[in-house]
N, C-alpha and C positions, 0 to 999 in steps of 0.2 A: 451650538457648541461644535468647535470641527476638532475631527480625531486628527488626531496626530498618526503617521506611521511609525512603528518601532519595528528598525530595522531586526532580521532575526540573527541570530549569533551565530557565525559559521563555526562547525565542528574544528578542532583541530586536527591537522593533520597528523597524528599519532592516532588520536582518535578514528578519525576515515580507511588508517592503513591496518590499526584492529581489528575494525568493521568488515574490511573488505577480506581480510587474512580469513579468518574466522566463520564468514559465511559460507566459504565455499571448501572448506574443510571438513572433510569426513569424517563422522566421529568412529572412533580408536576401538576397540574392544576393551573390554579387562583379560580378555584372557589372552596371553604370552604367545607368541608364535612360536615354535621352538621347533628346532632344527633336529631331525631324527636321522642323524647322519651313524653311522655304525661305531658303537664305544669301541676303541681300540682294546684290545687285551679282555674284552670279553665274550663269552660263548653267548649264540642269541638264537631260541627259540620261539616259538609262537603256538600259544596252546590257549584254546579258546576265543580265538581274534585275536587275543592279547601280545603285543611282542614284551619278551623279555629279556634282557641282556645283564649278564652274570658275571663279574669279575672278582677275583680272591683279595682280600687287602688282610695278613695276617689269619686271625681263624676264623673272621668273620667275610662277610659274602657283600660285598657293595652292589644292589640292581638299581636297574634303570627298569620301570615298569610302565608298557605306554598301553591307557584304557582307550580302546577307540569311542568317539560317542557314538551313545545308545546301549554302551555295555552295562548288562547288568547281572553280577554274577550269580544269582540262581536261573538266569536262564542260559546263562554264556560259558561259565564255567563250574559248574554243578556237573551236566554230565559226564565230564572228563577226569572230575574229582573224585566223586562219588560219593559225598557228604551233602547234609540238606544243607546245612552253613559254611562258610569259610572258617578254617580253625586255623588259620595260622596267625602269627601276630602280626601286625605291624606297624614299627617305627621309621620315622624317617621326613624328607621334607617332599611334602606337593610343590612342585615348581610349576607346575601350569594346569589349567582347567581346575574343575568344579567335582565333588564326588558329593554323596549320600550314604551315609551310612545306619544301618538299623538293624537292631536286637531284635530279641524275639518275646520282649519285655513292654517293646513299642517304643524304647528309648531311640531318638534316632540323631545321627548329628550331619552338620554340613560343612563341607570345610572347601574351604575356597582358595585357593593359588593367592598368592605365595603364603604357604602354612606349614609349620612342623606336623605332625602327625605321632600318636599313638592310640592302636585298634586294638581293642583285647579282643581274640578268638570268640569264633560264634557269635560271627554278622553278616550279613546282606549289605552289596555294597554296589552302585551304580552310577554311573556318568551324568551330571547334570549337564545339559545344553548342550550345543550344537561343535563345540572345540572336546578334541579326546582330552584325558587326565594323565598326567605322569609324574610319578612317583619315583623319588628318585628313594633308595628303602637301604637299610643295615640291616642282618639277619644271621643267623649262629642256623641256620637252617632248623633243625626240631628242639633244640635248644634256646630260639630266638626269646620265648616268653620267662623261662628261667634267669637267662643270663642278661636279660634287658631288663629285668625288673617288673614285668608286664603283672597283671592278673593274669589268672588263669583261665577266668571267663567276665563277661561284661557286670559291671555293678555301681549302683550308685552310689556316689560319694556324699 
């Protein structure tokens, strides 16, 4: 019996120019590059590694919060505060990077770029991965968890 050849199918070219696009492309991150150029019209600190920049919009306070990675605030920002937890609130949206957060309950969440956010007071909170975190945040200053709505401290629902 003699074989026959069957010729093989050439790819098409959409196909080959896929191929070739695609292999030699880098893959992307998930986390946002973001441009940390200076908010206009707000005052900018840096307390704890952390830069902050503060502007007024009405009585509440608009921040820009940028975590560097590897921050984690009971060892970054604890001593500067002077509490064993963070008690402030926070609302507002993660526009880039990765954090961690945890109770002292063992409750802990993750929240990953791009996320709204709401943190009730008294938590530990850290940078996942290798890109910083930043928080773009609304706050009534000591006010924040009254007039947001917040608990007053973390609990299950």
């Amino acid at each position: 019996m003699a074989r026959t050849k069957v010729p093989k199918r050439k790819a098409s070219r959409t196909a080959k120019a896929a191929k070739r696009t695609t292999a030699h492309r880098p893959r992307r991150s998930r986390a946002a590059v973001v441009p940390i150029e200076p908010v206009r019209g707000a005052t900018r600190s840096d307390v704890g590694g952390v830069r902050l920049e503060i502007g007024r919009a009405g009585a509440a306070r608009v921040k820009r919060v940028v975590y560097p990675a590897g921050f984690r605030w009971s060892v970054d920002m604890k001593p500067a505060v002077g509490t064993d937890l963070c008690m402030h609130g926070h609302v507002g949206f993660l526009a880039s990077g990765a954090i961690r957060i945890e109770y002292p309950d063992g409750c802990a969440l993750e929240l990953v770029a791009p996320q709204v956010v709401a943190i009730e007071p008294g938590h530990d909170g850290a940078v996942i991965g290798d890109a910083p975190a930043v928080l773009i945040e609304l706050d009534f200053e000591k006010a924040t968890v009254e007039r947001l709505g917040l608990p007053t401290a973390h609990r299950h629902v």
